[in-house]
C-alpha positions as CSV (number, residue, x, y, z in Angstrom):
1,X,-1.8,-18.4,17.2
2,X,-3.8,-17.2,20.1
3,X,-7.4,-17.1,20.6
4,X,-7.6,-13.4,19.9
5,X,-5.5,-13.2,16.4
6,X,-7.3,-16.6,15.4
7,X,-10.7,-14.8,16.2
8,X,-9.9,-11.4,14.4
9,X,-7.6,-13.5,11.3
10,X,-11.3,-15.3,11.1
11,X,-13.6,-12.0,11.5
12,X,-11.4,-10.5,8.7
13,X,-11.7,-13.6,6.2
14,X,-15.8,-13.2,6.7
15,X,-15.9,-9.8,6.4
16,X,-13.3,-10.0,3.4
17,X,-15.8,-12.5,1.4
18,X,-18.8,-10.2,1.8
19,X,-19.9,-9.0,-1.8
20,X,-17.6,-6.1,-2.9
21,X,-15.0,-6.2,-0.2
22,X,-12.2,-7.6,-2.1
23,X,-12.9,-5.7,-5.4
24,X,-13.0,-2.3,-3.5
25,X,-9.8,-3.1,-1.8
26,X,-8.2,-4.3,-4.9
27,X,-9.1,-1.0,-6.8
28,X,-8.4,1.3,-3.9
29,X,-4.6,-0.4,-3.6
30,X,-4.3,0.0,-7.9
31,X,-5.3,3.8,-7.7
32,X,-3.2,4.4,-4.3
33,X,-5.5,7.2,-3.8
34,X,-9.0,8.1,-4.7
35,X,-12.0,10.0,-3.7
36,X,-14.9,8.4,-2.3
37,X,-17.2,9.4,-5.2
38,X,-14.6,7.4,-7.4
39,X,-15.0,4.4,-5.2
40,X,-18.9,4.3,-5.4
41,X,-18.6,4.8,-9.6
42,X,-16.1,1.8,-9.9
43,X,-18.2,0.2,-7.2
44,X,-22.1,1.0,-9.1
45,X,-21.0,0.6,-13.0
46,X,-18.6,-2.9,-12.0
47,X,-21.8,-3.9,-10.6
48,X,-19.9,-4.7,-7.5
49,X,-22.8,-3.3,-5.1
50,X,-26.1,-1.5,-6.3
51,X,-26.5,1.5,-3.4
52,X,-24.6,4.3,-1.9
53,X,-25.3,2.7,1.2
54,X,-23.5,-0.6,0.6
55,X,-20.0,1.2,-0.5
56,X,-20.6,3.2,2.5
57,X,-20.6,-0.1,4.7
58,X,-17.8,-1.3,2.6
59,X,-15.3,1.6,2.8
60,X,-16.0,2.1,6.8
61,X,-15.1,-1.9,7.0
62,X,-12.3,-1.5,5.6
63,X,-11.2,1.6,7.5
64,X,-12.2,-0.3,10.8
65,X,-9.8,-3.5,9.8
66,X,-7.0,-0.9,8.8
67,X,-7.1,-1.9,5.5
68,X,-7.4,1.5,4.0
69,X,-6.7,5.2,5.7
70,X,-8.5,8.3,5.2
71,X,-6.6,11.6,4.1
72,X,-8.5,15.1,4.8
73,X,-6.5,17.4,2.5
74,X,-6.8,20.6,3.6
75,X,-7.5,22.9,0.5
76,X,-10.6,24.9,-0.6
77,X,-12.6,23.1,-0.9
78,X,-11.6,20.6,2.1
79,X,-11.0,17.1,-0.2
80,X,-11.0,13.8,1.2
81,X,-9.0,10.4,0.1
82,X,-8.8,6.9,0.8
83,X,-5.4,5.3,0.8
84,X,-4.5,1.8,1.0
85,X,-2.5,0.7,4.6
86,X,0.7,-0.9,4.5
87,X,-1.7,-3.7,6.0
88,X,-4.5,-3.2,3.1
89,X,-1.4,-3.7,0.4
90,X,0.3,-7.1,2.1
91,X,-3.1,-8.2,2.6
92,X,-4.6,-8.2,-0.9
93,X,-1.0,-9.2,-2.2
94,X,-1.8,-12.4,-0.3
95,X,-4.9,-13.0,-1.5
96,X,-4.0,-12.7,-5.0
97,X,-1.7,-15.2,-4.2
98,X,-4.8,-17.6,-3.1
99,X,-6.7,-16.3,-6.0
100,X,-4.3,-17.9,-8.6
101,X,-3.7,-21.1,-6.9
C-alpha cells in the first residue's frame, strides 16, 4: 500500500470512530434513502449526537469520504436525499464484519 492510500485508509478509520459516524452510516445504508431531517431524528432520539450541528459535521464527512451521495429531487417543493455509495455499502459491510469478530 502506498503512502497516500495508507494515509487516507488511516484518516478514514479516525474519522469513522468519531461518535455517531458509524451509526449514521449504518442507518443511512438500511433506509437506502432518507431526508436529512430523518437523519438528525434517528441521530437526536438514539442519542447518537445531541445538536443539529454535530449531524451536520457527520453527514458532510461522510459525503466528503464518499461514503454517502446527495440526491436533489426536483419536485415542488425541491426535496433532498442522502443515499449510501457503492463505497459507503462495502465499507460498513466490512465493518460489521470486524464488529462480530
Amino acid at each position: 500500500m502506498s503512502n497516500e492510500k495508507r494515509k487516507a485508509f488511516l484518516d478514514m478509520l479516525r474519522k469513522m470512530s468519531k461518535k455517531g459516524f458509524y451509526e449514521t452510516l449504518e442507518f443511512v445504508c438500511e433506509k437506502q434513502s432518507v431526508h436529512y431531517a430523518e437523519i438528525l431524528k434517528f441521530d437526536v432520539e438514539k442519542e447518537v449526537v445531541k445538536t443539529r450541528s454535530s449531524v451536520t459535521v457527520i453527514v458532510r464527512s461522510l459525503l466528503k469520504m464518499g461514503l454517502v451521495e446527495r440526491q436533489v429531487i426536483d419536485s415542488q417543493p425541491v426535496r433532498t436525499v442522502y443515499k449510501p455509495t457503492q463505497k459507503g455499502l462495502k465499507l460498513l459491510k466490512y465493518l460489521k464484519e470486524i464488529e462480530s469478530l
